[in-house]
DRENGUFI-156749 format. One record per residue: x, y negated, z of N, C-alpha, C in turn; residue in one letter; residue number from 1. Coordinates in pm, whole numbers, plus 32768, in hexadecimal, padded with zeros to 4 digits. Each point is the difference from the previous one (the first is absolute). Layout:
DRENGUFI-156749
  n_px  n_py  n_pz  ca_px  ca_py  ca_pz  c_px  c_py  c_pz  aa    i
     X     Y     Z      X      Y      Z     X     Y     Z   A  NUM
...
This chain:
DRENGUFI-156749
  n_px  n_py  n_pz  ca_px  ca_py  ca_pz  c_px  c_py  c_pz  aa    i
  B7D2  E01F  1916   7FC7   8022   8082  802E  808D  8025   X    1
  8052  800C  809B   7FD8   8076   7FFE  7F94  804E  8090   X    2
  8016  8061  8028   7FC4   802E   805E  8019  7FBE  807C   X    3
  8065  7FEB  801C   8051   7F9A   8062  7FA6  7F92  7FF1   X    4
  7FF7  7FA4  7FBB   7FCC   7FC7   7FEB  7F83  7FE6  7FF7   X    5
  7FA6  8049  7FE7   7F8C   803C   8028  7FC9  7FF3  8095   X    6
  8068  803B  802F   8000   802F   8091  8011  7F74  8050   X    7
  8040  7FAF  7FD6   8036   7F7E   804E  7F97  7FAA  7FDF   X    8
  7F9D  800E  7F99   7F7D   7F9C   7FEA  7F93  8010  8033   X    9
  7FFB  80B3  8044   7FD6   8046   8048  7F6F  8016  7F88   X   10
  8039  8040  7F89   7FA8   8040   7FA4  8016  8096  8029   X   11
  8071  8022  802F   7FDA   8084   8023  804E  7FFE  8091   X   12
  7FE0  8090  8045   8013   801F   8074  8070  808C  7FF8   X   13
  8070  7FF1  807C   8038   8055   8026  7FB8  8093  800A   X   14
  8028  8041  7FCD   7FAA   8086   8014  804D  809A  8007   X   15
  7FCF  8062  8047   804E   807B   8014  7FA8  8078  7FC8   X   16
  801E  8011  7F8F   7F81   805B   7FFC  8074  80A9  800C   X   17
  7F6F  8048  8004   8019   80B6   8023  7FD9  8021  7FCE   X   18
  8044  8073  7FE1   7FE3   8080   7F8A  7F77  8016  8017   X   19
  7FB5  7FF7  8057   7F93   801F   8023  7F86  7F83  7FC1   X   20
  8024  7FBD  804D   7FC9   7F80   7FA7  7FE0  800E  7F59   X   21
  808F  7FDB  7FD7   803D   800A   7F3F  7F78  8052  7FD0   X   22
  7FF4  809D  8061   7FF8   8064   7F93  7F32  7FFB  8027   X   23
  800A  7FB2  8048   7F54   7FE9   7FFC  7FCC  7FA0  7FA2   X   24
  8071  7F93  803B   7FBD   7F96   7F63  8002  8032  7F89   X   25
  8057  8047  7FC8   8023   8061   7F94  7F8B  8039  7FD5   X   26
  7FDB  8069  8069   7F8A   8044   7FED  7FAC  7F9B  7FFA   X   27
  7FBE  7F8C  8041   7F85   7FD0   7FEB  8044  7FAA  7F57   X   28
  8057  7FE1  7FD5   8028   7FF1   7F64  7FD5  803D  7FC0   X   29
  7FF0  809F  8002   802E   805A   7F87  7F32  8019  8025   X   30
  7FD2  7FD4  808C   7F59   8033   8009  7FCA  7FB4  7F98   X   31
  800F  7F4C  8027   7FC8   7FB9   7FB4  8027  7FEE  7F66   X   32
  8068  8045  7FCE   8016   802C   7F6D  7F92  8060  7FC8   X   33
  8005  806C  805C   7F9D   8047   7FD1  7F68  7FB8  8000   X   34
  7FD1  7FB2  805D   7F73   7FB1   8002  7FEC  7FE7  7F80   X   35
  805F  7FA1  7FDF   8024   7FB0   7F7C  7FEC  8065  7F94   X   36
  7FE6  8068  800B   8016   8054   7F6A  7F76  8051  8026   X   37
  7FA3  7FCC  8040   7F42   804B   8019  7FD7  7FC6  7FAE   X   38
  7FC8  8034  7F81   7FB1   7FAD   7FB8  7F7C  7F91  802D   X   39
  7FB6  8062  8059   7F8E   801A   802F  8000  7F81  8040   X   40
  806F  7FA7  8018   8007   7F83   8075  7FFF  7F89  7FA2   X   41
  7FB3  7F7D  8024   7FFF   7FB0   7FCD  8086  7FCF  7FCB   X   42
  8011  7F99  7F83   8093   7FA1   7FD0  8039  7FE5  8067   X   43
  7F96  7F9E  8073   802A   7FA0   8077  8072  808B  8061   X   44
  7FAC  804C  8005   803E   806C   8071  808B  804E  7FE5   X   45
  7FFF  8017  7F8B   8059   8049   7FBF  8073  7F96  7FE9   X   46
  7FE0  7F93  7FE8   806A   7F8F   7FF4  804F  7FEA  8075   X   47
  7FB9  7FF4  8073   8019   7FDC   809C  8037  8087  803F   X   48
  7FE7  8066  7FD4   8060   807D   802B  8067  7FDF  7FA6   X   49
  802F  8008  7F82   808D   7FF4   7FBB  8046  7FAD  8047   X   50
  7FB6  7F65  7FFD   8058   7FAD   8046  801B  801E  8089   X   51
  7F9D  8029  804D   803C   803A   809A  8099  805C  800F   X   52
  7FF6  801B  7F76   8074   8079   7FEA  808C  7FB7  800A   X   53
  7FF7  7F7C  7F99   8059   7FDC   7FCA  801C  7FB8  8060   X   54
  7FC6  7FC0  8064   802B   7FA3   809C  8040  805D  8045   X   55
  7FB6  8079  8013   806B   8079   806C  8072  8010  7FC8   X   56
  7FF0  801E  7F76   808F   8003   8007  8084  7F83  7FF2   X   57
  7FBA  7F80  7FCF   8058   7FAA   8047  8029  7FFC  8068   X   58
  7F7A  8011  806A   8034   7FFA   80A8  806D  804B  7FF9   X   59
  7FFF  808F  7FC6   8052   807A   800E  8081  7FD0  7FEA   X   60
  8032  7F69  7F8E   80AA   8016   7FE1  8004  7F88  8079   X   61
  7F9D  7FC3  8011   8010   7F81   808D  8038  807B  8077   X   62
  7FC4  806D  8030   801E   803F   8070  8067  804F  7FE8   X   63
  8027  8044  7F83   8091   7FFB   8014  807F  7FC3  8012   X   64
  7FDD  7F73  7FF5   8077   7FC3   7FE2  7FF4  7FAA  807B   X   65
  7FA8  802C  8077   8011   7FB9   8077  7FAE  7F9F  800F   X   66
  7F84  7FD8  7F97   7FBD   7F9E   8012  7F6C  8030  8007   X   67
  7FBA  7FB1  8002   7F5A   7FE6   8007  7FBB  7F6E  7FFB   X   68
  7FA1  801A  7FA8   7FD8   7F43   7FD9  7F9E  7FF4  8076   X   69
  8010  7F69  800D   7FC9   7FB0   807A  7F55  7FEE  7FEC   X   70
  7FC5  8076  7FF8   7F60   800D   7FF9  7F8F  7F6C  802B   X   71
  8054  7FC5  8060   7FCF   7F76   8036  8000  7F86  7FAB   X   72
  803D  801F  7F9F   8040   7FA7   7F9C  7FC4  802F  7FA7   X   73
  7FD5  7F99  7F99   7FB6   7FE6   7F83  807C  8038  7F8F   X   74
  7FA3  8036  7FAD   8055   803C   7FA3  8064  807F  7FF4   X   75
  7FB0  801A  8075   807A   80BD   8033  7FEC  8045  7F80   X   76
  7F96  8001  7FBD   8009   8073   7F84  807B  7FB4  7F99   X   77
  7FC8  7F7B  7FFD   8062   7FB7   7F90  80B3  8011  802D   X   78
  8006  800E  8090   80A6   802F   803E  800B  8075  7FBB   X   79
  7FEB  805C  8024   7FED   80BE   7FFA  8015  8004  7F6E   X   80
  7FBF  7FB3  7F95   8030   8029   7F7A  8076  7FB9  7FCC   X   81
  8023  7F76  8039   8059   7FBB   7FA7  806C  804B  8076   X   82
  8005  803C  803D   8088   8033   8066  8028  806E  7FA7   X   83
  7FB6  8047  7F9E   7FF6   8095   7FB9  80A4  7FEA  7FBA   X   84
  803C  7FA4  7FCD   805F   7FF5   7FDB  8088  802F  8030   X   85
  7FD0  7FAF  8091   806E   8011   8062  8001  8076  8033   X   86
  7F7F  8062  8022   800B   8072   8077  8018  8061  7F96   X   87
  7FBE  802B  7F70   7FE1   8076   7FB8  805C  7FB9  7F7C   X   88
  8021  7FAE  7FE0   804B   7FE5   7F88  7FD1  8022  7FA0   X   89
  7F4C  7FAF  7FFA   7FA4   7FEA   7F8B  801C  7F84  7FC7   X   90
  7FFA  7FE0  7F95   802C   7FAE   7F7D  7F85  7FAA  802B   X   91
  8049  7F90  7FE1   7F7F   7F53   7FFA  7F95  8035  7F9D   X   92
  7FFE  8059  7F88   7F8C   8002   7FB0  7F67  8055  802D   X   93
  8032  803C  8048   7FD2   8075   8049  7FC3  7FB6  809E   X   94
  8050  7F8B  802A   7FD3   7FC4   806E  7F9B  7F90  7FA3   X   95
  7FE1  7FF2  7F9C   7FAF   7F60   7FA8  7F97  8087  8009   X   96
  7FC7  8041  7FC5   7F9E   8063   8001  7FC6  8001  806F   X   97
  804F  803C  8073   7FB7   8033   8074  7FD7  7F92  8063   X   98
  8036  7F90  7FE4   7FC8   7F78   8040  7FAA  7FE8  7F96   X   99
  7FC0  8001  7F8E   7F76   7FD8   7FED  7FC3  8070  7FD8   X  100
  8015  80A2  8069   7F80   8029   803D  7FF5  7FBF  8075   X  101
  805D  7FF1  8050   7FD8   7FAF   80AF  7FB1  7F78  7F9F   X  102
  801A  7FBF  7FBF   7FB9   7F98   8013  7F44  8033  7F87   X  103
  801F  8062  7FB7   7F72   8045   7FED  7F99  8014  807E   X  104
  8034  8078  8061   7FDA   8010   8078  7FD2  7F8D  803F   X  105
  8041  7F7C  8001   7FC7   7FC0   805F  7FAC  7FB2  7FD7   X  106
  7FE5  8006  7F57   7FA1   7FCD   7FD7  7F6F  8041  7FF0   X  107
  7FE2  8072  802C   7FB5   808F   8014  7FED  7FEE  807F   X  108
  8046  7FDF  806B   8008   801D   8074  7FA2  7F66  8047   X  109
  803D  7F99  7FCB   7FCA   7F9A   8034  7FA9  7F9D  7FAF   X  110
  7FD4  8046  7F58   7FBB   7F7D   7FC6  7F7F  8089  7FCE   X  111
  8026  8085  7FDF   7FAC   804B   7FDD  8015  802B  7F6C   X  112
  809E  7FAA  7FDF   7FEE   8057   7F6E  7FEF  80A0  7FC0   X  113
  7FD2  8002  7F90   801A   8081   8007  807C  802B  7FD9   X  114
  802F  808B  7FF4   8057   803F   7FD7  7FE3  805F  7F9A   X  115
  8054  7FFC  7F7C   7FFB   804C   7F9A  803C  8072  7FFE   X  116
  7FAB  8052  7F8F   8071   8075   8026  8068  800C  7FBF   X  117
  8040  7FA8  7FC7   807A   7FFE   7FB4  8040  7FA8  80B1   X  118
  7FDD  7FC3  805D   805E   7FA8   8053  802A  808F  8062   X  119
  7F7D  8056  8024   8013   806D   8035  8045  8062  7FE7   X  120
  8013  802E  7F54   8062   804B   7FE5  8071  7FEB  7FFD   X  121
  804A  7F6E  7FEC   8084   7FB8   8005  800A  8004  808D   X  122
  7FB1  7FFC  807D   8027   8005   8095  8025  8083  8006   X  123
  7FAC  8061  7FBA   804C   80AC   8035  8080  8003  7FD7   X  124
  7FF6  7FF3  7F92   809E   801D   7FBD  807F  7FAB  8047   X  125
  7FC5  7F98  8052   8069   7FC2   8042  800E  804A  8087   X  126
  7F8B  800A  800D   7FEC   8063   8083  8060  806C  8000   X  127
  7FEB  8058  7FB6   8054   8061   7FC0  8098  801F  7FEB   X  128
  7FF5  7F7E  7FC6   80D8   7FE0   7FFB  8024  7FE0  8051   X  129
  7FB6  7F97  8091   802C   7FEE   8067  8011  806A  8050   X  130
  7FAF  804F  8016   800C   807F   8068  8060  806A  7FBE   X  131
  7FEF  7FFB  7F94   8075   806A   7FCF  80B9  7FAE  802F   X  132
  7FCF  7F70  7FDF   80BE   7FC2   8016  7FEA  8011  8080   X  133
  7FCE  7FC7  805B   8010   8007   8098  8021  80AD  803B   X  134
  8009  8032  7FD8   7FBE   80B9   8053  80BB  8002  7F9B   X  135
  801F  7FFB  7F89   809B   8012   7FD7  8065  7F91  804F   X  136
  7FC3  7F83  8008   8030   7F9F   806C  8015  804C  8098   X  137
  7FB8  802D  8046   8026   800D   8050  8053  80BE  8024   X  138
  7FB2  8048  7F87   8063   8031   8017  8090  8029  7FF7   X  139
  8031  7F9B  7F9F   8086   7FAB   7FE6  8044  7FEA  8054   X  140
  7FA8  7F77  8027   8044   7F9E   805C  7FF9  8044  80B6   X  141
  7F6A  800A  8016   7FE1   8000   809D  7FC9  80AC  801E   X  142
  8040  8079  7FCD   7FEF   8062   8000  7FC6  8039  8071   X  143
  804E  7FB3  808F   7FCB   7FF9   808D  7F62  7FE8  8032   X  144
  7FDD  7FDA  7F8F   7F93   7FA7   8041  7FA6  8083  7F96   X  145
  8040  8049  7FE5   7F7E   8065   7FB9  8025  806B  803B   X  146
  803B  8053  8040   8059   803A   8075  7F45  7FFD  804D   X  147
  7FDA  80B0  8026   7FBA   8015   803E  8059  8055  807B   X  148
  7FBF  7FE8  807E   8043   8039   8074  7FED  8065  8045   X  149
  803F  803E  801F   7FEE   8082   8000  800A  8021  80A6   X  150
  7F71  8039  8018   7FC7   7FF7   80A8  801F  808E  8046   X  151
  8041  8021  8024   801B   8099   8044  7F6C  8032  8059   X  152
């Protein structure tokens, strides 16, 4: 599969993103990392900030590479991580992990399980490596898009 392809099943959407854009989702990444590391906040909460982390920054290699998943469509989180391959050139082992936190989450989210704190500490640390590869990802690859502008 690739992004093309994606795009033609209409799992994801044409997209233009701006330096301006990039470097907000970024920031709300690197906020909800920090959430994730308050002791003081419940498993559930602290889990759901890491993972919030680890979706932005999927969105983040989707919006560099010209795309955005089709929110209307079932399964946008499940797009956004198995795309991680294609946009950030994360390894399938690393994509088997972070699809069963999405599918943890949605078992928390929609049946009430709980969350351990061993599921919560394996979400930071993914949390963690994701925002660290994405932020060297882009400033690698899409240097532009971290490019602040300079207003006379």
């Amino acid at each position: 599969m690739t992004l093309a392809n994606l795009l033609a099943i209409q799992r994801l959407l044409a997209f233009s993103a701006t330096p301006e854009g990039v470097q907000r989702l970024l920031a709300a990444a690197v906020r909800n990392l920090a959430d994730a590391q308050l002791a003081q906040l419940s498993a559930e909460n602290r889990f759901d900030a890491a993972y919030k982390c680890i979706m932005q920054c999927a969105m983040l290699g989707l919006w560099a590479q010209g795309y955005r998943t089709s929110t209307s469509q079932p399964g946008h989180h499940q797009t956004a991580l198995q795309a991680l391959p294609l946009t950030m050139g994360l390894p399938n082992d690393i994509i088997i992990v972070l699809d069963a936190l999405r599918k943890q989450r949605n078992l928390n989210d929609y049946e009430g399980d709980p969350i351990s704190d061993a599921v919560v500490s394996e979400c930071l640390a993914q949390a963690q490596a994701l925002l660290a590869h994405t932020r060297k990802f882009l400033q690698t690859q899409f240097p532009d898009l971290l490019a602040t502008s300079k207003k006379n």
